[in-house]
LUMNUTOR-612711 format. One record per residue: x negated, y, z negated of N, C-alpha, C in turn. Coordinates in steps of 0.001 Angstrom, whole numbers, padded with zeros to 6 digits, always signed. Each point is the difference from the previous one (the first is absolute). Layout:
XYZXYZXYZ/...
//
This chain:
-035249-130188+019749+001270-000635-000285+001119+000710+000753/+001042-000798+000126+001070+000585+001040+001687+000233-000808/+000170+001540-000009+001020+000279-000986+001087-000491+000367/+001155-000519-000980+001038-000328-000431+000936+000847+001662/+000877-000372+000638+000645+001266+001074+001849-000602-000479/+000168-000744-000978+001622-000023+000011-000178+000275-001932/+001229+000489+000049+000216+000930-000979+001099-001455-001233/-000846-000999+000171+000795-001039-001106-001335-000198-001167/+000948-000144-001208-000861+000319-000982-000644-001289-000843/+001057-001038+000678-000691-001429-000673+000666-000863+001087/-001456+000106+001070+000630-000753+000858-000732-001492-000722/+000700-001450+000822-000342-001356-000864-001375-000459+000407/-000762+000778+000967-001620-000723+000289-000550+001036-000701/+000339+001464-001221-001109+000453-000137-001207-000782-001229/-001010+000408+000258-000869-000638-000703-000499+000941-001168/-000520-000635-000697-001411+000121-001172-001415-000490-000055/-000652+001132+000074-001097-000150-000443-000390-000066-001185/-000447-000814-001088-000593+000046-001445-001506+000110-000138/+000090+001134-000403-001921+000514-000303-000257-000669-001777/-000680-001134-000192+000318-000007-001377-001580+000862-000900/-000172+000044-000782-000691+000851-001211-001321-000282+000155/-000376-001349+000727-001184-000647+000363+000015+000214+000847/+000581+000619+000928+000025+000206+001910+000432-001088+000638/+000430-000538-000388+000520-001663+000802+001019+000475+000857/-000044-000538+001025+001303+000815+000984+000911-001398+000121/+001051+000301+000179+001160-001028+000149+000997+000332+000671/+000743-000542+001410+001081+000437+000163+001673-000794+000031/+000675+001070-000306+001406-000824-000818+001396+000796+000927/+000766-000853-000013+001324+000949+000433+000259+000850-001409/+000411+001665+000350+000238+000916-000548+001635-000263-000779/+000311-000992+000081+001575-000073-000486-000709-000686-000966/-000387-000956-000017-001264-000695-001551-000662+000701-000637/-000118+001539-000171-000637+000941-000658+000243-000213-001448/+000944-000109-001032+000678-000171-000837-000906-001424-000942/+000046-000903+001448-001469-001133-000753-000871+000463-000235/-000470+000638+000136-001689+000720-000440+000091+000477-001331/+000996+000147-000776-000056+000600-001002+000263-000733-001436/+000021+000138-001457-000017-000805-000618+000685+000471-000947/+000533-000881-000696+000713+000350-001413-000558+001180-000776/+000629+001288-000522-000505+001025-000761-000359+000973+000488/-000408-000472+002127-000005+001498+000687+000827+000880-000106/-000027+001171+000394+001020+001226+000544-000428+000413+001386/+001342+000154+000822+000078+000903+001277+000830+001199-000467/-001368+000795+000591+000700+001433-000122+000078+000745+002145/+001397+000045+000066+000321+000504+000769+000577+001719+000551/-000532+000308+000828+000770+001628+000066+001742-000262+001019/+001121+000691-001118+000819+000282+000254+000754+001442+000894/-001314+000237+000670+000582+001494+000312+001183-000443+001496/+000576+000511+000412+000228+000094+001310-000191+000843+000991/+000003+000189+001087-000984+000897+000889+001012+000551+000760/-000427+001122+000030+000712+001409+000634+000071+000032+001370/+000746+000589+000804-000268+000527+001708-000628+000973-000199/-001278-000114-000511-000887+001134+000398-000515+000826+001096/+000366-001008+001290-000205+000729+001157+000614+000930+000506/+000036+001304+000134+001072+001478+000349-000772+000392+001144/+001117-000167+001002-000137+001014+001332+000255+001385-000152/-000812+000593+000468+000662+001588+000012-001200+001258+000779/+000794+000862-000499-000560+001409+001289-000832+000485-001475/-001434+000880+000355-001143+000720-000668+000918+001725+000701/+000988+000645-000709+000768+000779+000215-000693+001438+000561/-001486+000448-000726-000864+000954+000865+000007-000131+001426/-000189-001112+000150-000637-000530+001770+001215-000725+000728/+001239-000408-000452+000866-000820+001068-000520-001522-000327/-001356-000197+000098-000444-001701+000020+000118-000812-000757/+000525-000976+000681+000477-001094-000706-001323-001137-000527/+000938-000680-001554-001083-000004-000977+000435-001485-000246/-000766-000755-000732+000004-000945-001230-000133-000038-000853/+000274-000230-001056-000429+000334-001629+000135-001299-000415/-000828-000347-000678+000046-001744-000923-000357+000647-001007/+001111-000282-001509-000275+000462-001051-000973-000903-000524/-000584+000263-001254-001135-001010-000069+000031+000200-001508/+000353+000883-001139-000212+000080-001018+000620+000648-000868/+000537+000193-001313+000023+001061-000761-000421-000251-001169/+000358+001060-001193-001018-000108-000776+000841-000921-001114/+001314+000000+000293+001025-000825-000985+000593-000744+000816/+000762-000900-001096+001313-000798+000453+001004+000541-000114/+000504+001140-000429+000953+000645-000381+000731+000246+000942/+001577-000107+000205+000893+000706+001245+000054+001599+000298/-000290+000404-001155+000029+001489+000111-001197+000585+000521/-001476-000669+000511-000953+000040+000668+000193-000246+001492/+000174+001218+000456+000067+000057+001506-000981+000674+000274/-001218-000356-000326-001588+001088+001044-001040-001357-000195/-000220-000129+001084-000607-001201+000569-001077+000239+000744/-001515-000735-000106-001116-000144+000875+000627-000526+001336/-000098+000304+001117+000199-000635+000979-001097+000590+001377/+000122-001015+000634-001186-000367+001176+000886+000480+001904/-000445+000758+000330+000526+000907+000999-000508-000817+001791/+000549-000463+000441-000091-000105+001733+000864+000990+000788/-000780-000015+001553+000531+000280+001027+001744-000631+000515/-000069+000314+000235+001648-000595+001188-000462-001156+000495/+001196-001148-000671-000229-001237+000813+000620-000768-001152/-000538-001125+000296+000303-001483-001560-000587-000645+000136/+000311-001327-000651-001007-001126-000832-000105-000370+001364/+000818-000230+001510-001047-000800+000774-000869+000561+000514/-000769+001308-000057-001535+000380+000078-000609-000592-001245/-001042-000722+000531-000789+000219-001634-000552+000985+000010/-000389-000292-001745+000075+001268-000861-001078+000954+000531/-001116-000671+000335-001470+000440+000539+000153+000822+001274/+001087-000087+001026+000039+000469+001051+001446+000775-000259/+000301+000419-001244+001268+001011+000127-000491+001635+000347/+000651+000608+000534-000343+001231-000220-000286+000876-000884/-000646+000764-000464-000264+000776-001259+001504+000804+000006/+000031-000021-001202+001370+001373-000316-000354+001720+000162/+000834+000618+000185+000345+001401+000226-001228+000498-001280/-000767+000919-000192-000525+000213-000785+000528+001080-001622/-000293-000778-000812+000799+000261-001102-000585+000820-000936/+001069+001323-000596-000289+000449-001099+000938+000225-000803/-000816+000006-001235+000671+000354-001364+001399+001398+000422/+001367-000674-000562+001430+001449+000579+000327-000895+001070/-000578-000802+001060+000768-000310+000781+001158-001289-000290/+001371+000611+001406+000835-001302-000480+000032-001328+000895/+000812-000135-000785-000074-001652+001221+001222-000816-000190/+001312+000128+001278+001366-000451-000168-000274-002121+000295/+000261-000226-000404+000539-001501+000216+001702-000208-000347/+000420+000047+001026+001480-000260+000012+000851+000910-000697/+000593-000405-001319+000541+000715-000618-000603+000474-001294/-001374-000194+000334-000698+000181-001185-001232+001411+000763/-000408+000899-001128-001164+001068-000177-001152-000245-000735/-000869+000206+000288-001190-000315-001414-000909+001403+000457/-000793+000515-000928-000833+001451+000495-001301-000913-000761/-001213+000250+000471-001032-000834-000131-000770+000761-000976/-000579-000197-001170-000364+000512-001046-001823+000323+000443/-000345-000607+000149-001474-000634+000269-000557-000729+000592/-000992+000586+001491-000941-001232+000519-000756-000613-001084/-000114-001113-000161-001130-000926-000999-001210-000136+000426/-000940+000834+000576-001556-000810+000442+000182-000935+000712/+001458+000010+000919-000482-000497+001684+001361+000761+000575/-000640+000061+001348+001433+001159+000460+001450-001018+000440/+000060-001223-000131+000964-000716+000231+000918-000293-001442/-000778+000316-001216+000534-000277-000873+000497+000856-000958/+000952+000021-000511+000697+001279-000899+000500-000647-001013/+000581+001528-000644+001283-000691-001186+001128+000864+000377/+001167-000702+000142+001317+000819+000595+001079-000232-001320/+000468+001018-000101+001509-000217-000737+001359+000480+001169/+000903-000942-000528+001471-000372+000874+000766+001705-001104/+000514+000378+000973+001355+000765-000863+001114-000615+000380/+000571+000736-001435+001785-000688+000046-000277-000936-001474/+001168-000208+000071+000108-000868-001757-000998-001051-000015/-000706-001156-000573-000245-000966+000085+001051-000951+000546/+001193-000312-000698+001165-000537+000600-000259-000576+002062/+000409+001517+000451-000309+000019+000955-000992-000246+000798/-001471+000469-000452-001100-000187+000841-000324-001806-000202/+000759-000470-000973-000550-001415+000170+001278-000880+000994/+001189+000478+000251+000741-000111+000518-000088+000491+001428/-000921+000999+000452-000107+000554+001150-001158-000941+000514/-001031-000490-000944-001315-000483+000174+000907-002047+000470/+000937-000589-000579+000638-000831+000501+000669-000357+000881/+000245+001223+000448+000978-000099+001685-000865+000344+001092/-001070+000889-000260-000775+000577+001071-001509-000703+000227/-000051-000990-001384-001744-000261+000133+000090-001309+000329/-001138-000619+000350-000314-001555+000602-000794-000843-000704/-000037-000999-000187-001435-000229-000848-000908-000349+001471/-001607+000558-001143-001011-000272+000722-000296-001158+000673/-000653-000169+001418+000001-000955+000507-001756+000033+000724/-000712-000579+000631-000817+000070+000881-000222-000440+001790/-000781+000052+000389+000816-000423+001581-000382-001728+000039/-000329-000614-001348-000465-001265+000242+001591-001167+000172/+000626+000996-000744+001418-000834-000073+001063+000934+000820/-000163-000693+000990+001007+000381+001798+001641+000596-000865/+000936-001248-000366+001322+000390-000792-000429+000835-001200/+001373+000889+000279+000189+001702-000435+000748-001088-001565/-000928+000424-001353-000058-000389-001272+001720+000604-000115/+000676-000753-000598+001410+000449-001280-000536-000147-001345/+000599+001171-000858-000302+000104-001350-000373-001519-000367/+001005-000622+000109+000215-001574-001118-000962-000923+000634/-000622+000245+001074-001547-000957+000022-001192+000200-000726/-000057+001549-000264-001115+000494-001174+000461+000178-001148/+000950-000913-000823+000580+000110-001112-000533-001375-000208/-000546-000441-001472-000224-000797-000671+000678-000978-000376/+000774-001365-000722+000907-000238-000347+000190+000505-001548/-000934+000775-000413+000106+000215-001398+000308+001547-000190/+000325+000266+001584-000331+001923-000008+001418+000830-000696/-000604+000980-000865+000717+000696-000622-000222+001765-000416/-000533+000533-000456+000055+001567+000745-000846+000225+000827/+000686+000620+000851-000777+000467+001510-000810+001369-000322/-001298-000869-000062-001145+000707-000406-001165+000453+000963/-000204-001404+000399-001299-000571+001201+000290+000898+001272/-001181+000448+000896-000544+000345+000825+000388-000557+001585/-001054-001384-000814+000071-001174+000902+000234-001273-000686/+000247-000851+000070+000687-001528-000768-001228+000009-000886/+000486-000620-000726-001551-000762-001376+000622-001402+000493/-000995-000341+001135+001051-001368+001012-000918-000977-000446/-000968-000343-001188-000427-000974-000409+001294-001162-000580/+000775+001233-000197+001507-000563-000705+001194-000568+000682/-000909-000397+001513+000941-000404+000831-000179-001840+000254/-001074-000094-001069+000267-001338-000309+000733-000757-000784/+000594+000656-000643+001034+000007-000983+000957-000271+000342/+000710-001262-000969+001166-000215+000943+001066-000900-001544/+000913+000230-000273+000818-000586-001133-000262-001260-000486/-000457-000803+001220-000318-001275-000337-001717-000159-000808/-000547+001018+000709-001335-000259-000785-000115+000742-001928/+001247+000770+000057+000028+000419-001089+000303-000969-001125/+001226-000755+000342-000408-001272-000487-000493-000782-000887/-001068-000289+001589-001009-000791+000079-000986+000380-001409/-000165+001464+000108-000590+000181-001092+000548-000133-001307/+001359+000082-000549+000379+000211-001047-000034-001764-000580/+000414-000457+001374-000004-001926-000571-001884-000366-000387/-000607+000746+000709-001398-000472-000731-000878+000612-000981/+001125+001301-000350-000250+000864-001559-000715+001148+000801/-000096+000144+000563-000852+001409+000699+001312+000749-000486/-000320+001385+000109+000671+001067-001103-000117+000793+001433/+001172+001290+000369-000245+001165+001113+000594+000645-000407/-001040+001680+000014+000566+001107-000272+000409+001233+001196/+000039+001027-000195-000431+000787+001188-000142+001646-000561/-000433+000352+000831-000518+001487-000103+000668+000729+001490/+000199+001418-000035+000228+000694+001028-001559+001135+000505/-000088-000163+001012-001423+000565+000648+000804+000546+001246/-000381+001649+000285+000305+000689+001466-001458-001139+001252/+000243-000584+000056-000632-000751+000838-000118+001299+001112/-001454+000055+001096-000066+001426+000935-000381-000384+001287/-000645+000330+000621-000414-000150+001664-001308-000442+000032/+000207-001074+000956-001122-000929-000217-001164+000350+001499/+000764+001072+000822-000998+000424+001337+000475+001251+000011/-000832+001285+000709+000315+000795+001190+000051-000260+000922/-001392-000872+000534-000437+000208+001139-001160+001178+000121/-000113+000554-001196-001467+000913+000506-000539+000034-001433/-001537-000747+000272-001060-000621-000727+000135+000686-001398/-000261+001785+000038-000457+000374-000810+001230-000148-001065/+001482+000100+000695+000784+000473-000947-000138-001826-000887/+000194-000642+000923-000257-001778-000605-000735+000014-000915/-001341+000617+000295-001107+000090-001660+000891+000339-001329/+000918+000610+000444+000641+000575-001608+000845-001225-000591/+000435-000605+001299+000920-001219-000844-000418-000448-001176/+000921-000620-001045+001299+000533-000084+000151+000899-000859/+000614+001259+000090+000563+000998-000377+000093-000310-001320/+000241+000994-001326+000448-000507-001040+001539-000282+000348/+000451-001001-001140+001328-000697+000226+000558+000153-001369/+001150+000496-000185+001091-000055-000949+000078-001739-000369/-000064-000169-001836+000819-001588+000024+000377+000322-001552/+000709-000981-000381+000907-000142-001213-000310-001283-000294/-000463-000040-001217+000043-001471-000472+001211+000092-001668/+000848-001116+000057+000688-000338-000497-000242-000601-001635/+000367+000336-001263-000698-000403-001221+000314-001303+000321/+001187-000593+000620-000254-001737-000459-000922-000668+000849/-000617+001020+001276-001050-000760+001076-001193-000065-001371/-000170+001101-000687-001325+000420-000666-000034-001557-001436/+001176+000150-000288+000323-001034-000689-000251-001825+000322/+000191+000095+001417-000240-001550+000837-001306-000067+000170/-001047+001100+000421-001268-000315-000085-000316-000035-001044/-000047+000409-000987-000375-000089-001672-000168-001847-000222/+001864-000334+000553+000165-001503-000565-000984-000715+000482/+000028+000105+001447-001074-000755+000884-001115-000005-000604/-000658+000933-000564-001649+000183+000006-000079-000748-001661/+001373+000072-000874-000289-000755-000962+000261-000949-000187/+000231-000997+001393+000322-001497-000119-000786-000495+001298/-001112+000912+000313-001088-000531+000340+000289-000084+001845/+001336+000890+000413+000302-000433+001404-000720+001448+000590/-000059-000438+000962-000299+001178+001194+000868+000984+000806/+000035+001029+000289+000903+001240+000859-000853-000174+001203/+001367-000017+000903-000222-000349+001385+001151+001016+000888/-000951+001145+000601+000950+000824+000296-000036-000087+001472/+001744+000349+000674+000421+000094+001240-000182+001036+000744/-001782+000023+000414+000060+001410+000942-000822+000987-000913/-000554+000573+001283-001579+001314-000571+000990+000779-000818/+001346+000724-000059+000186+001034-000731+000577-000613-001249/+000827-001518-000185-000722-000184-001171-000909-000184-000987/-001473-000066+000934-001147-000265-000716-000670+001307-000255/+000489+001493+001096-000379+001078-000420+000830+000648-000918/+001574-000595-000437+000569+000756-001350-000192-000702-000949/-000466-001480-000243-000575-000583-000994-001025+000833-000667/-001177-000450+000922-001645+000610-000561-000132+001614+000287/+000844+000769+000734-000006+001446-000212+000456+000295-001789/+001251-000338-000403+000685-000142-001402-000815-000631-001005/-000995-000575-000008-000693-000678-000892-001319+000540+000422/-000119+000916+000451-001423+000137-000112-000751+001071-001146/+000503-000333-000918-000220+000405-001177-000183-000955-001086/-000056-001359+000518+000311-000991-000436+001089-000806-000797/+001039+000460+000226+001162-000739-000766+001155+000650+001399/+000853-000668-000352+001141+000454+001291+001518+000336-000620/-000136+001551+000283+001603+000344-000802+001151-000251+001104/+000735+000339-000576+001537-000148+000805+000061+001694+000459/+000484+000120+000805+000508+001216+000801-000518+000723+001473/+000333+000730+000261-000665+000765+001249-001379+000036+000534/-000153+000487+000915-001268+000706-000081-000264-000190+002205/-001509+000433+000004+000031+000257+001220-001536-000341+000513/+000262-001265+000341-001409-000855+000473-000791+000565+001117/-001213+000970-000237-001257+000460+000872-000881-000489-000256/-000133-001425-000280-001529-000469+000054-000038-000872+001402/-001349-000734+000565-000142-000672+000793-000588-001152-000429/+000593-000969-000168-000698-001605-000008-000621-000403+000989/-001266-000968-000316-000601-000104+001030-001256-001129-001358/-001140-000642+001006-000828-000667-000419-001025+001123-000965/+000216-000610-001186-000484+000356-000953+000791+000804-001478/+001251+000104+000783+000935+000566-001033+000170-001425-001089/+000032+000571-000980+000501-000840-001219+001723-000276+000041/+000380-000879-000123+001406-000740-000092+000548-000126-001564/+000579+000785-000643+000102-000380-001232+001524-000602-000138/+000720-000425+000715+001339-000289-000223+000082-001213+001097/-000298-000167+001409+000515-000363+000979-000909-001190+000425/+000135-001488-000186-000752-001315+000257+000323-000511+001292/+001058+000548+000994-000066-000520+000989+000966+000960+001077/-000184+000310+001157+000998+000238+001121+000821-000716+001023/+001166+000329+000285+000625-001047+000574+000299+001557+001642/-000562-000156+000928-000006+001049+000417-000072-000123+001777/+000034+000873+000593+000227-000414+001879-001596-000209+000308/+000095-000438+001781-001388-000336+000359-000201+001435+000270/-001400+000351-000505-000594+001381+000347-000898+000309+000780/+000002+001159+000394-001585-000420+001230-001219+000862-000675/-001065-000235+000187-001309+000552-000506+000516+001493+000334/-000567+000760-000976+000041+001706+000077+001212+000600-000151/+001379-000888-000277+000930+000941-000514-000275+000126-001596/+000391+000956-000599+000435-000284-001597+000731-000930-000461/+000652-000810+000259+000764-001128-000309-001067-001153+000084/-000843+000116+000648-001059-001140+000404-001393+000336-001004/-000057+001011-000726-000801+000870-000665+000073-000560-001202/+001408+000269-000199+000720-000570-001750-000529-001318-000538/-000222-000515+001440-000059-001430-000419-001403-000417-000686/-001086+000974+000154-001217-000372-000188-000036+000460-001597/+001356+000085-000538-000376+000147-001360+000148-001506-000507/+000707-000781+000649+000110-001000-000254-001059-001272+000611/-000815+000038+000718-000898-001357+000744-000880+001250+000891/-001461-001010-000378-000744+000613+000580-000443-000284+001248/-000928+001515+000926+000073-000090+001260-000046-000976+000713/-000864-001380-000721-000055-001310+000715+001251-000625+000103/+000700+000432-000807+001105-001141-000157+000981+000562+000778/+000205+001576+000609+001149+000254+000276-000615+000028+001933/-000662+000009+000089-001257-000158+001342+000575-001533+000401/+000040-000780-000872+000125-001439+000476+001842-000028-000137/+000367+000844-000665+002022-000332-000005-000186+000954+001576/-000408+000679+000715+000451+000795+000529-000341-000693+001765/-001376-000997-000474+000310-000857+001215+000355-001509-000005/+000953-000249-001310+000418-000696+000563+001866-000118+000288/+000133+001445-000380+001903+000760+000413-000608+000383+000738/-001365+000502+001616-000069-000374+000963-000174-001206+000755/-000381-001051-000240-000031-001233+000465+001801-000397-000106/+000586-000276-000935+001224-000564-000405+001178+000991+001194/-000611+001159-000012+001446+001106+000935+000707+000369-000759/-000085+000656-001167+000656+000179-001204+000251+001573+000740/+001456+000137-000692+000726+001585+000654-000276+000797-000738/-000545+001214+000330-000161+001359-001065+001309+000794+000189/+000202+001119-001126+001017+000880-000261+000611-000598-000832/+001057+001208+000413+000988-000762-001435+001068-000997+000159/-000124-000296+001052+000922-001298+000539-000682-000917+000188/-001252-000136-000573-001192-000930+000764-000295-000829-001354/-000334-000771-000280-000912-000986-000961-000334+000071-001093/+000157-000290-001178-001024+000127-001049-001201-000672-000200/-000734+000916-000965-000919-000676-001082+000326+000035-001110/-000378-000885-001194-000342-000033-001345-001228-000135-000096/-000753+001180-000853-001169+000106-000229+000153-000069-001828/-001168-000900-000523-000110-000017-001289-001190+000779+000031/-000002+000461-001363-001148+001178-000430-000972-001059+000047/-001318+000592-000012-000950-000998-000109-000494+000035-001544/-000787-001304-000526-000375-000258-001188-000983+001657-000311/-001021+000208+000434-000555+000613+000256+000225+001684-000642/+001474+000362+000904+000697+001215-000068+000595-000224-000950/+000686-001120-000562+000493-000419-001270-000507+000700-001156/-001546-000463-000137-000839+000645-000976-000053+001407-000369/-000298+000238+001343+000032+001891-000284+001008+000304-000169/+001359-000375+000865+001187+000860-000907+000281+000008-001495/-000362-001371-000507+000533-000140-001491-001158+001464-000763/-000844-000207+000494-001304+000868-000699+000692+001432+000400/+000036-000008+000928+000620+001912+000212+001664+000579-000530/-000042-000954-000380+001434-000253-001034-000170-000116-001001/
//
């Protein structure tokens, strides 16, 4: 499939794919998404907004110039300035990621200036590109230094240099995210709507949405990082209603379906914090989440992984050639699917619940 290269978030030919529960494939314009759904559903959407995580700067031992893409922390909190982040050579998003240079080699004490900002690196993590750094200076500042000096992440697939407000959601509200939770870039006032005139109910949750590539395999195996999310008592409250008037939760995007079923995997789903390290994938049990509304993915990322909690290998084998036949755009400017859980997976979640 051939990725998305302009940075519009609902352009008027994008499409839909509908995977339904039986595997039936169907395809629909993506602005008709809102039809698929029925009286008593819920959309649960992530509200985070996404950071300029990208920081240029000097590895201060050696002179060499660096990249840093933050990628994680362990809270949502403002007063949390020490962050997982993922280390390159000198250069930017138009190398891809695979052919960037390795970074200056890193240890635990060393610093690293980006603009008007310092961070001293706490810990390599079990790969030498990856650490945990804390910023000095107030919080105030380092998130203020991290706004004037950082970029958001980009890749070399999309030529134009990204502005904040193209990887902002229309629903985006604390700047949390990594990289966009851009399932939510189908979203648009009018489809909100759409839903409320046909009784569909929408909540939202906040998820640090994280980095969806390096560019080098092994660190990719780890995707995705654990992720900071917050779920809201009246979100916890809207799925309750749903499930007791017989409707379905239909969430916008893998990191709402990983702060859903991370939070409930104890079987009931509280309201509050917490910090999603599990991996979905075919065979995970679904105890909260009946459908995804989510981008075109390609075989072997984690985003394309998630999905096999929902339709099995046959079924996502046959969605995957036929968003190759159709020319359906990947990324996050590229296409959706709606995938319904299958009958099947249905069963076992209620049982592992």
């Amino acid at each position: 499939m051939t990725p998305a290269v302009e940075p519009v978030q609902r352009p008027p030919g994008a499409r839909l794919l509908v995977v339904g529960a039986d595997g039936a494939l169907r395809h629909a314009r993506r602005s008709d998404w809102p039809h698929e759904l029925a009286p008593g559903d819920l959309v649960v959407a992530n509200d985070a907004a996404t950071l300029p995580a990208s920081l240029t700067g000097v590895h201060e031992p050696t002179g060499a110039g660096l990249e840093a893409r933050l990628a994680a922390r362990r809270t949502l909190g403002p007063g949390d300035v020490t962050f997982t982040a993922v280390l390159f050579g000198a250069g930017d998003y138009r190398t891809p990621t695979e052919r960037r240079r390795p970074p200056p080699a890193a240890q635990p004490g060393d610093a690293l200036t980006f603009g008007p900002l310092t961070a001293c690196i706490q810990a390599v993590l079990e790969h030498p590109r990856l650490v945990r750094l804390t910023f000095e200076g107030e919080p105030a500042a380092v998130w203020a230094g991290i706004a004037a000096h950082g970029a958001p992440v980009q890749y070399a697939y999309m030529a134009p240099r990204l502005a904040l407000w193209d990887v902002w959601t229309p629903i985006a509200g604390p700047p949390v995210a990594f990289e966009p939770p851009s399932a939510g870039f189908a979203l648009d006032w009018a489809g909100l709507r759409e839903l409320r005139w046909q009784g569909v109910d929408f909540a939202t949750l906040t998820h640090a949405a994280g980095l969806s590539s390096t560019g080098d395999p092994a660190l990719d195996a780890r995707l995705p990082l654990p992720e900071a999310y917050r779920i809201p008592a009246s979100t916890v409250a809207a799925v309750a209603s749903a499930r007791a008037r017989g409707g379905r939760v239909i969430a916008v995007g893998t990191t709402v379906t990983r702060a859903l079923e991370h939070a409930a995997r104890r079987g009931w789903l509280p309201a509050g914090e917490g910090l999603a390290d599990q991996r979905l994938g075919p065979g995970t049990p679904l105890r909260i989440v009946d459908a995804i509304l989510s981008g075109a993915h390609e075989p072997g990322s984690s985003h394309y992984e998630l999905l096999g909690a929902f339709a099995d290998p046959p079924v996502l084998r046959g969605a995957d050639a036929a968003l190759q036949h159709a020319g359906y755009r990947t990324h996050e400017f590229g296409d959706s699917v709606l995938v319904w859980r299958s009958a099947s997976r249905g069963t076992r979640a209620r049982r592992a619940a």
